[in-house]
C-alpha positions, 0 to 999 in steps of 0.5 A, spaced: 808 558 603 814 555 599 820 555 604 825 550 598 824 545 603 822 540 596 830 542 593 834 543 600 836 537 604 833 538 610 835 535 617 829 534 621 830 531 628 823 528 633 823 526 640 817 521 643 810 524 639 815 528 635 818 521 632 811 519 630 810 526 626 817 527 624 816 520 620 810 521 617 812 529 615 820 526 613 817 520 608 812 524 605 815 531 604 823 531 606 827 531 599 833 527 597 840 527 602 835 530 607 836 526 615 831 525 620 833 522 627 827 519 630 828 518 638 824 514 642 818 514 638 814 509 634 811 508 627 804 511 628 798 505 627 795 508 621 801 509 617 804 504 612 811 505 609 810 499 605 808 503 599 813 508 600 820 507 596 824 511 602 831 508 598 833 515 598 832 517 605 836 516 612 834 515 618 838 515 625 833 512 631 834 512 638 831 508 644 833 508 651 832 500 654 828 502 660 823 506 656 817 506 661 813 511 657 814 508 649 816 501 648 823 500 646 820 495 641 817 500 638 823 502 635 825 496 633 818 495 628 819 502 626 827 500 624 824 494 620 819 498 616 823 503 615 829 499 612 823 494 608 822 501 605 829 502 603 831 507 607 839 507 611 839 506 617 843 507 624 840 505 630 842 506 637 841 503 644 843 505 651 840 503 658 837 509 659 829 511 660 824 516 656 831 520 654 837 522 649 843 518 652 850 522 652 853 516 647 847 516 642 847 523 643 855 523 641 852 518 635 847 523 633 851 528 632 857 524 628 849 522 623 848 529 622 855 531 621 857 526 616 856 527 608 
C-alpha cells in the first residue's frame, strides 16, 4: 500500500519503545522536512546511524532526569548519534520521570509547529 509517505512530510511522534521504533522507521522511510520527536526512548543496540546521512532530517528529544525505567543517558547518546549523523536537533529536559512534562510538551508543540 503506498500512503504518499515517500513525498508528504511526515511528522512521526514515539514515547519509550515507540522512540526506538519511531527512529528506526523516520531514518529509513520518512521524506525530507518530515519531523520526528522521540521522548524518553533510546537508540536500539542493533542499529548505527553512522552510515546514514540524516542532514536533511530534524528530530525533537525529550528525557525526563528522574527516568527510572530508560536512562536519561540514553537520550544523551541517541542526541550524539543523531547529530554525527547530520540531523538538527532540539533537545529538552525536565526533572520528571517516565513521562512528557508540561514544559517540554509546550516545547514540542512550538517543533511541530514551526516551518
Amino acid at each position: 500500500i503506498d500512503l504518499g509517505f515517500q513525498t508528504l512530510p511526515c511528522h512521526l511522534i514515539g514515547f519509550s519503545q515507540g522512540a526506538a521504533l519511531g527512529l528506526v522507521y523516520s531514518a529509513q522511510h520518512l521524506p525530507p522536512g518530515s519531523k520526528t520527536a522521540l521522548l524518553a526512548g533510546f537508540l536500539p543496540a542493533d542499529f548505527s546511524l553512522t552510515a546514514k546521512s540524516l542532514s536533511n532530517r530534524s528530530y525533537f528529544i525529550y528525557h525526563g532526569k528522574n527516568d527510572t525505567t530508560i536512562s536519561p543517558g540514553e537520550s544523551t547518546r541517541l542526541v550524539q548519534a543523531l547529530r554525527e549523523s547530520g540531523a538538527a536537533v532540539e533537545y529538552c529536559e525536565s526533572t520528571a520521570g517516565h513521562k512528557l512534562s508540561l514544559g517540554c510538551l509546550e516545547s514540542l508543540e512550538k517543533y511541530i509547529l514551526e516551518k
